[in-house]
N, C-alpha and C positions, 0 to 999 in steps of 0.2 A: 504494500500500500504506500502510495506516493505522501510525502511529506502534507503538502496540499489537504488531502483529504482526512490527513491526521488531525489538522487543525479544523477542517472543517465541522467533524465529530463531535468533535472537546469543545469547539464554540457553541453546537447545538444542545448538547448536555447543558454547558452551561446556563445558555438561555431559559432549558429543561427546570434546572435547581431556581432559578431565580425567578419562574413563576408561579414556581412552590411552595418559594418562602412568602412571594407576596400572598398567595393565596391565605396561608399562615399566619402572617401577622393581621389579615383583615379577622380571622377565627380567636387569633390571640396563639394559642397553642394547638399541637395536634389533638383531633377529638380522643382521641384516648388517654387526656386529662380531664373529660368533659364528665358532670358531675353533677346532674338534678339534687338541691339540698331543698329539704319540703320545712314548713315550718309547721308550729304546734296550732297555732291562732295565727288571727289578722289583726294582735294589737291590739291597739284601745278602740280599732273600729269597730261598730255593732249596726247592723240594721236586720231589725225583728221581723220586720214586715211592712212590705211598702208597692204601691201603686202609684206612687208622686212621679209625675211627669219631671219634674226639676230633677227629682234622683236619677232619674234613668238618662238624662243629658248630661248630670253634671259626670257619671261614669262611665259616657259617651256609646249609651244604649238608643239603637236609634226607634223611632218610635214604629218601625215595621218590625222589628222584632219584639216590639211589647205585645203587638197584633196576634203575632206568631205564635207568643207563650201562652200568651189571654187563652187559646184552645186545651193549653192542657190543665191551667190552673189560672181562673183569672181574680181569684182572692189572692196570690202572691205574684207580681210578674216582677217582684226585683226580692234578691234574698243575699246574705252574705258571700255567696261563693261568687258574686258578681265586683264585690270589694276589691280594689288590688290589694296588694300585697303590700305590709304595715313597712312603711319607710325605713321605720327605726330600725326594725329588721337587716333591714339591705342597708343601713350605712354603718351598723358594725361591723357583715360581712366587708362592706368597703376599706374600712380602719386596719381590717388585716390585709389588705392589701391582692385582694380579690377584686375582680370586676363583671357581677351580672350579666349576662349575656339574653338571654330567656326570662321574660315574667309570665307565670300561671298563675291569674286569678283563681280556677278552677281546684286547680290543684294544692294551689298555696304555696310555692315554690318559684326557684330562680335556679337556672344551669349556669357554671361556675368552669372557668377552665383554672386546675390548679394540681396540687401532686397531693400524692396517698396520704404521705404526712401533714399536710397542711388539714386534710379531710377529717384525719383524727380530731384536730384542734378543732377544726367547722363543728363534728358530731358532740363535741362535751356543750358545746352554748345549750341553757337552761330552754331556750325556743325553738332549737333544733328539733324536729321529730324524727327525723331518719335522712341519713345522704344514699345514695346512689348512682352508680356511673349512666351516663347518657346510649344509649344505645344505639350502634349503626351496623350497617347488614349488607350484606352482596348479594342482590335480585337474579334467582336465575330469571332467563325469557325464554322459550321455546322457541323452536325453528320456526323460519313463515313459511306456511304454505298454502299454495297458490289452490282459490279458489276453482272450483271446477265451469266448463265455459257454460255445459249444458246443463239441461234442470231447471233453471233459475230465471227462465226468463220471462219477463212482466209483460202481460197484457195492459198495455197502455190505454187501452179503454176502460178498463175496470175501476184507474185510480189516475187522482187527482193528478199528480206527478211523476215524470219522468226518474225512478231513484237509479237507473242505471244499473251498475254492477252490485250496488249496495242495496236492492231489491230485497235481495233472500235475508239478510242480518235482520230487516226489517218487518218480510212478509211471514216469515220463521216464530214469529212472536206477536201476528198481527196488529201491527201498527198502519201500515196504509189503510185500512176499513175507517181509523179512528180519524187518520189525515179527511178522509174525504169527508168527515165529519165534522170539519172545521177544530178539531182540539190538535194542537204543536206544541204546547207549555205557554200560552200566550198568558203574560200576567205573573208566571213563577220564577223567583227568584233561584236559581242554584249557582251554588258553589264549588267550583274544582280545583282540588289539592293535588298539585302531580312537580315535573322537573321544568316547567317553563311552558311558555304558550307564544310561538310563534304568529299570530292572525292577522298582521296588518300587510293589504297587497293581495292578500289572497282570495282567489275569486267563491272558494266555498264561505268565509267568513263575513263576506261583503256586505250580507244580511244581519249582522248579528249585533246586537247591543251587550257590549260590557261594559256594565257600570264600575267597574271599579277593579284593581288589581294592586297584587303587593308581590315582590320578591324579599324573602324572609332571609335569602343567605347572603346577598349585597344590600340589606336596608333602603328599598329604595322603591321607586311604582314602575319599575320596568320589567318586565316579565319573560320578556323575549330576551335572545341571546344579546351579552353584550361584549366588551375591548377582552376582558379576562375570564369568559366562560369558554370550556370545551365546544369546539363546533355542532355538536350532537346533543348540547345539553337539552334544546326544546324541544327536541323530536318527540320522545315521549306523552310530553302535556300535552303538545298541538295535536298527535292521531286522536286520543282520548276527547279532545274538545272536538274533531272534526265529528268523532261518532255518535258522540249524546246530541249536537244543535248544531250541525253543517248543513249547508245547504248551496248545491250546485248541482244543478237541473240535468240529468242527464249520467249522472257521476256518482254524488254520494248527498245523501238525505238523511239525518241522525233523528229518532224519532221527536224531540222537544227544540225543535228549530225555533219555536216563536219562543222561547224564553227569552231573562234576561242572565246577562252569568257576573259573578265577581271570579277573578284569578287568584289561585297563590301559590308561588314558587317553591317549594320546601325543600327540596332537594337538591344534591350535588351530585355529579354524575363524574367528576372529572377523573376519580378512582371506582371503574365497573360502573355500578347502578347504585353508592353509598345513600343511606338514607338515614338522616337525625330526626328521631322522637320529638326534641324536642321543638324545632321548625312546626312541626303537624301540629300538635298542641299550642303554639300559639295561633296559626294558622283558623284552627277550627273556631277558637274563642274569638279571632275579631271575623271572622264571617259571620257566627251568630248574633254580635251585635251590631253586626252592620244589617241584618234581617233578614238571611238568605234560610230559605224551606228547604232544601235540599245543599245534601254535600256530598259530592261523590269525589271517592276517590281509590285511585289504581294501585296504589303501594301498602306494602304491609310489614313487617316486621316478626323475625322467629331466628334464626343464626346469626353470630354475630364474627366480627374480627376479632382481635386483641384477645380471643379467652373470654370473654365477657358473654354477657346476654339472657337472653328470656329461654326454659326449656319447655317443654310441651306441656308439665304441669302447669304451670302459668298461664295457659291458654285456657282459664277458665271463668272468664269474663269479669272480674275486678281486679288483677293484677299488675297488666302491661299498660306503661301509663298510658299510649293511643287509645285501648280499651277503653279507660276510665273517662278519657276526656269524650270518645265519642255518645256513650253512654250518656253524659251529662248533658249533653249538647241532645241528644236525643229526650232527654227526660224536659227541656224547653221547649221541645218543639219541633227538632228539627231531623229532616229522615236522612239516617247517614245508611250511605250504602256504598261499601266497600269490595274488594276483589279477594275472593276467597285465599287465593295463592296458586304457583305454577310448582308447587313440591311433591304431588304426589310419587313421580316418579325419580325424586332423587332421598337419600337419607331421612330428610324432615317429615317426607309425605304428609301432613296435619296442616287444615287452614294455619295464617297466620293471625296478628293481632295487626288491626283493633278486628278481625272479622269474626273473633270469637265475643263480640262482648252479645249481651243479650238482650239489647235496643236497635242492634244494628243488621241490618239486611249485608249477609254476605253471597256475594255471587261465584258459581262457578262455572264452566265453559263447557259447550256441547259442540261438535262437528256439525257439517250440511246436511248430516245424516239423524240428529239430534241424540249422539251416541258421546256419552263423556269422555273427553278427552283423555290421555293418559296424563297431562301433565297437572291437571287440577284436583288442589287441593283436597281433602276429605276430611269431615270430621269423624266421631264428635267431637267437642270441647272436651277441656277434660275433665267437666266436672258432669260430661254425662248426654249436654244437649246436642242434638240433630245439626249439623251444618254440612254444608252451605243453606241457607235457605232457599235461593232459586239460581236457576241457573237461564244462558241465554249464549248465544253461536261466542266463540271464542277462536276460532279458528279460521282460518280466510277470510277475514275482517276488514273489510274495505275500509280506509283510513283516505287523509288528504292526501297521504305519501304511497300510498299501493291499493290503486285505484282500481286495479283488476282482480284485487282479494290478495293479503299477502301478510295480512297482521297476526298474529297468534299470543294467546296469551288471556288468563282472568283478567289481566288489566284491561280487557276490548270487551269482554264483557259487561264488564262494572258500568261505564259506560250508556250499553243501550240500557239496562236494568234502571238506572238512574232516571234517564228519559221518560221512561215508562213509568216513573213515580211522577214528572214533569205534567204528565197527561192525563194521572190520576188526580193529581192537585188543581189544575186548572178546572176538569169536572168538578172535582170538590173540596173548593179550598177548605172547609170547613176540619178536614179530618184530621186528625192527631196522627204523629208517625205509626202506632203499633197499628192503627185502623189502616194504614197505607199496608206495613206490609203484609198484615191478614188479609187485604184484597190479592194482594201479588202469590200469596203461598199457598190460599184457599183457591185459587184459581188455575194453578198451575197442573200439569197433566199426571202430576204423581201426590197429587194432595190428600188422597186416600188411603196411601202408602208408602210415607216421604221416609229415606234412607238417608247414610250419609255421604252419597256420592254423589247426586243428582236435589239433595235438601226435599224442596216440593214439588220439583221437576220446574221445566222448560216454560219459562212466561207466555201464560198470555193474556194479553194488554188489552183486549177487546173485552172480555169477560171481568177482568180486573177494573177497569174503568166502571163497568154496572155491575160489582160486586154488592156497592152500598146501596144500591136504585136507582131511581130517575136520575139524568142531569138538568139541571135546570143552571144554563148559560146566557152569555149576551143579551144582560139586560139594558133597555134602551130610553130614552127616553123620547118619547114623538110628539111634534108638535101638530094640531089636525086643524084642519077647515070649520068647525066647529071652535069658538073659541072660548065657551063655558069649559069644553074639555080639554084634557091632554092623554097623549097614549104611554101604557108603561110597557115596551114588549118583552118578553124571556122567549128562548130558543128552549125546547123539549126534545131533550133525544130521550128515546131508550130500544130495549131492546126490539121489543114489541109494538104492536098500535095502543095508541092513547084515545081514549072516551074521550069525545071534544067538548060533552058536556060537562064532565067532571072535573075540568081545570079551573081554580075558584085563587084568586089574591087574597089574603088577608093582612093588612095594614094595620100599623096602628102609628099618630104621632109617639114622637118622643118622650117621655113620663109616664105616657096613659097606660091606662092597667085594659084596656078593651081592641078589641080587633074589628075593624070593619070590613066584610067579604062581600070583594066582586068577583064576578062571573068572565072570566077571560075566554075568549073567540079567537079562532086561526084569523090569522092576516089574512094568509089564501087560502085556498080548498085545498086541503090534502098539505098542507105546509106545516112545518114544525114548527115556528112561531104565533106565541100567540099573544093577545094584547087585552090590556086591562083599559077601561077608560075610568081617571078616574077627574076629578074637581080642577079646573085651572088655578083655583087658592090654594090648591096645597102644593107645598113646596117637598118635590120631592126624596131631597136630599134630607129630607126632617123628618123623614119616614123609616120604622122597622119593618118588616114585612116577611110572611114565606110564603111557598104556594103548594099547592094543594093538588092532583091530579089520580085518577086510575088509571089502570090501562084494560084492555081488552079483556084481560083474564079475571076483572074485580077486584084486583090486588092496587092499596091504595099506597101512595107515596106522599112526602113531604120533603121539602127541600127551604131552605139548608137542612141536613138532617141534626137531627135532635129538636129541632121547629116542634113548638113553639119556644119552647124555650131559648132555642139559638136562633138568630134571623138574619137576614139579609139587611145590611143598615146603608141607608142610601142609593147607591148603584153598584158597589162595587166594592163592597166589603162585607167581613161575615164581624157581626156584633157577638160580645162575650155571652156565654152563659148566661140567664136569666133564671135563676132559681130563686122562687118566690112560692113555692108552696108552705102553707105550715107548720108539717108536721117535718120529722128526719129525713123524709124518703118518701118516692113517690113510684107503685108500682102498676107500672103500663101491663096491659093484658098482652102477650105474647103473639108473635106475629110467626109466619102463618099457624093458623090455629083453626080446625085441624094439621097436623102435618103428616109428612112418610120421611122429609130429607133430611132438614133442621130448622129449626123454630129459633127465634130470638128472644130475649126477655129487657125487654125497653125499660131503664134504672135514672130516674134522678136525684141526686143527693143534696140535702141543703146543708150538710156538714162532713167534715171529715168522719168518717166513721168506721169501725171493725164492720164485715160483712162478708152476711155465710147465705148460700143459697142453694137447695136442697131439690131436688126430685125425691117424691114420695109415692106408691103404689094407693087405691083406694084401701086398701088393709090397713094402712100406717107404716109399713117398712117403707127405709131409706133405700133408696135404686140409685142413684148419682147426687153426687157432690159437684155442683156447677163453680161457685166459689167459694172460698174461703179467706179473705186475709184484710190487708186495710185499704181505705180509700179515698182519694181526697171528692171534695165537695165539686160537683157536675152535673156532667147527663152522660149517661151511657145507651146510647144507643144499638148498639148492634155489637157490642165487647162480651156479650154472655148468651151462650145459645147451647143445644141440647139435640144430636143427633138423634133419638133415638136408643142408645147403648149404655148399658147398666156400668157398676167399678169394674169390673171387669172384660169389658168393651163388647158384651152378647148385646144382640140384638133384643130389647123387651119386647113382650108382645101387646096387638092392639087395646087400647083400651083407654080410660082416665086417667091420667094424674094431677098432681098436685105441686105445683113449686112453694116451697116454702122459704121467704127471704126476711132475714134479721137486721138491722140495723140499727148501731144503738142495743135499745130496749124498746125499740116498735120492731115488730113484725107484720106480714103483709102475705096473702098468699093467693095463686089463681090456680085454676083447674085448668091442665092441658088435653086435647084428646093428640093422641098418637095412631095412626093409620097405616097401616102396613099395605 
């Protein structure tokens, strides 16, 4: 080797080391000084309980995500775990000469880069609760492989759009029925946690509104690759984002195109596919406060470098801190659905975290064939539950970057599965995360007999969107030729035909305790819209309202569901909770009733309360235990139902019973008939 190319070597190395160090000094140290310390409390801060509009600004809670929580609890929508972290705290750690890198409100901690022995000294402070190292992890990905040409090909008259090659990821989990239905995600905010987000220039993205984005590992609002990132860092995030909300006619069509999305960078890619806990975890906490309904995200955590890390006992859904945090993020409000993992066929074989926690929908991957991958992950957890929960095409994955099918991996899953929460929230923004994923896992083609390789089997998004009933969409407001009146219109899908006489408005102003019901009329004959007329005085942004329809079968609906209780406020948002009955609890006669499938038991609470709720035979024996445990104060609409099947999952036979429901020290009870 000539002199020349000896120097030319040793200069490239060099430039090699000294992008290293910078990288370095921007982290402080290697992450394998990196060191989550949690603390005991938050200090002298206290908040018991609060709904103040000022608290939720001044801890820069934006008021979409008070909207958001109002759904799971709207008696607490700000609580201590939303407090930062007590100053005083972080400027002792400062005095030693330490420098915070990571704040978890959630968690109550701060990631520290420092050495083993300094960590001693950290763990003795009187407010230390526990230290631990940060954890990072090398992603396998499975090979791409190339979609097949034939099979898959769209009758372009059947559906709205041209999705091109990205037809089948889409048609595979019924999404085009729902497109030509008018539902995309129009209206829902989600969130994507991945390694960067390439969209600007791009002609699939050209459509899309992102309100907002962060890069967590440069501090900064640029997401896309920048002077000192690897040339590869956004490839990742950008396929993920092209598949949940792309749109390029002809090419690729992600099922929640009309969302709106926020970005966030979390990851470093520049060693393998490295990925830090602790990025996600900040990550998640200011998406939630900035109001995003959905979070999806492609990375998971289980092997680590350095010796360190999480073993497969810890995959038992409160241990690994991504768990914890999405959990939390989950119990606000917000449906996190993650990628189960590509481990099944190397050592690890077992989802990863956070996709074990047990708020969170984890996804795992089927072929064109809807036959499970080999490379995706399997549960259980380890402390016993069913994972993945559903799964959806992972393999030949049409992305912005292989546009002929060529993506492979739970990450391309995660994904459409996400989407498809996009299309269920837009139908009903009303529902709480667990209602979301009980439409996706009740729906799915193995939900009779879910394992833990396939969870509930293979989404489908048509049936999961009228899981909960009717939708009642794009409400309007019309100005008419008559100017005594104005028009109020709502769009009615479902599955079936709808009685045109049975569709009725019921209104009420703001304060009033009474409902005034009109009789709503199709706009056209045979048309899904229908319109209410009601007073040109009333203004109808001052209005609560839901409505009321059958369908063909006799079978009656409500919307928003939990209505009346819950309503439609204005044009375009769902009002909290309204529990105003007197007593503890209020129990609705069970729907359908008779049944043969399953029956629901319609629950409102006017307090937090223990609750037990019982199937009883007309002799008095106990036949099923439906719930048991606590609750906070609501409406439960469709969270408690009864197959049919005694404790030991036999079929009963036809006949009476009896649900017997406790709350408190009131109890309440109805007669079911059961029909075989």
């Amino acid at each position: 080797m000539r002199l020349k190319e000896i120097l030319q070597i040793i200069l490239l190395f060099l430039i090699f080391i000294c992008f290293n160090q910078r990288i370095h000094s921007q982290n402080y140290k290697t992450d394998h000084n990196k060191y989550w310390v949690f603390f005991k409390d938050k200090g002298f801060q206290w908040l018991e309980r609060s709904n103040n509009q000022h608290d939720a600004s001044e801890l820069g809670i934006s008021e979409k995500s008070l909207v958001r929580r109002s759904k799971v609890d709207s008696t607490r929508l700000i609580d201590n775990l939303d407090l930062p972290v007590y100053s005083g705290y972080i400027r002792i750690i400062q005095d030693m000469g330490l420098k915070p890198v990571v704040f978890s409100r959630w968690l109550n901690g701060v990631t520290v880069f420092t050495t083993p022995e300094m960590i001693k000294k950290v763990s003795s402070l009187s407010f230390v609760r526990k230290v631990k190292p940060v954890i990072s992890f090398y992603r396998s990905i499975p090979e791409p492989v190339r979609m097949a040409k034939t099979g898959y090909v769209q009758k372009k008259e059947d559906y709205m759009y041209d999705y091109g090659n990205s037809f089948h990821q889409n048609d595979q989990i019924r999404v085009p029925e729902l497109h030509n239905m008018g539902l995309n995600g129009r209206g829902v905010l989600i969130g994507m946690i991945d390694t960067g987000f390439d969209y600007e220039g791009r002609n699939v993205f050209s459509h899309m509104d992102i309100v907002n984005e962060y890069d967590f590992h440069w501090d900064d609002s640029i997401t896309a690759n920048q002077e000192n990132d690897p040339s590869f860092q956004d490839n990742h995030g950008t396929q993920t984002l092209s598949i949940i909300g792309g749109f390029w006619d002809g090419k690729l069509i992600g099922p929640a195109f009309g969302a709106s999305y926020i970005l966030a960078k979390t990851e470093w890619v520049a060693s393998e596919t490295r990925i830090e806990e602790d990025h996600w975890v900040e990550a998640i906490e200011w998406m939630e406060r900035e109001g995003v309904e959905i979070v999806s995200s492609s990375l998971g955590y289980s092997v680590f470098d350095g010796g360190t890390g999480y073993a497969y006992d810890d995959m038992n859904g409160d241990t690994c801190i991504t768990t914890r945090a999405a959990d939390i993020a989950a119990s606000k409000g917000v449906v996190v659905v993650t990628s189960a993992g590509n481990e099944r066929d190397d050592p690890w074989f077992y989802i990863l975290s956070p996709a074990d926690g047990d708020s969170v929908i984890a996804v795992g991957a089927v072929d064109h064939d809807n036959e499970i991958t080999s490379f995706s992950s399997a549960g259980p957890t380890a402390d016993g539950r069913i994972k993945p929960d559903v799964v959806a095409l992972g393999q030949g994955v049409v992305t912005v970057f292989s546009t002929s099918g060529g993506g492979s991996g739970t990450s391309f899953s995660c994904p459409l599965a996400a989407g498809v929460c996009g299309l269920i929230l837009q139908a009903h923004p009303e529902l709480r995360p667990m209602q979301v994923r009980e439409a996706l896992r009740e729906t799915a083609d193995r939900s009779q007999s879910p394992d833990n390789l396939y969870g509930w089997g293979l989404i489908d998004a048509y049936d999961a969107v009228f899981y909960h009933g009717v939708v009642f969409t794009n409400f309007t407001s019309v100005d008419l030729t008559d100017e005594e009146y104005q028009g109020l219109d709502v769009e009615i899908l479902w599955k079936y035909s709808i009685n045109p006489d049975s569709v009725y408005l019921h209104y009420k102003h703001t304060g009033n305790s009474y409902f005034t019901s009109v009789q709503m009329v199709p706009v056209h004959l045979e048309d899904t819209i229908y319109r209410a007329f009601i007073s040109s005085d009333i203004d109808l942004e001052d209005i609560k309202f839901y409505v009321s329809v059958k369908d063909s079968l006799g079978n009656e609906y409500k919307g928003p569901i939990g209505a009346p209780y819950v309503l439609y406020e204005g044009l375009y948002s769902i009002s909290s909770p309204e529990v105003t009955i007197d007593k503890n609890f209020e129990l609705s006669q069970n729907y359908p009733n008779p049944f043969n499938s399953y029956t629901f038991f319609p629950l409102v609470l006017a307090e937090r309360a223990h609750v037990s709720m019982e199937i009883y035979n007309i002799i008095g024996q106990k036949v099923k235990t439906i719930y048991n445990g606590v609750l906070n104060r609501g409406v439960y609409e469709r969270q408690f139902r009864w197959n049919g099947n005694n404790e030991s999952g036999f079929s009963v036979t036809s006949g009476i019973y009896i649900l017997k429901t406790t709350a408190g020290n009131t109890t309440q009870t109805c007669k079911i008939i059961y029909v075989k």
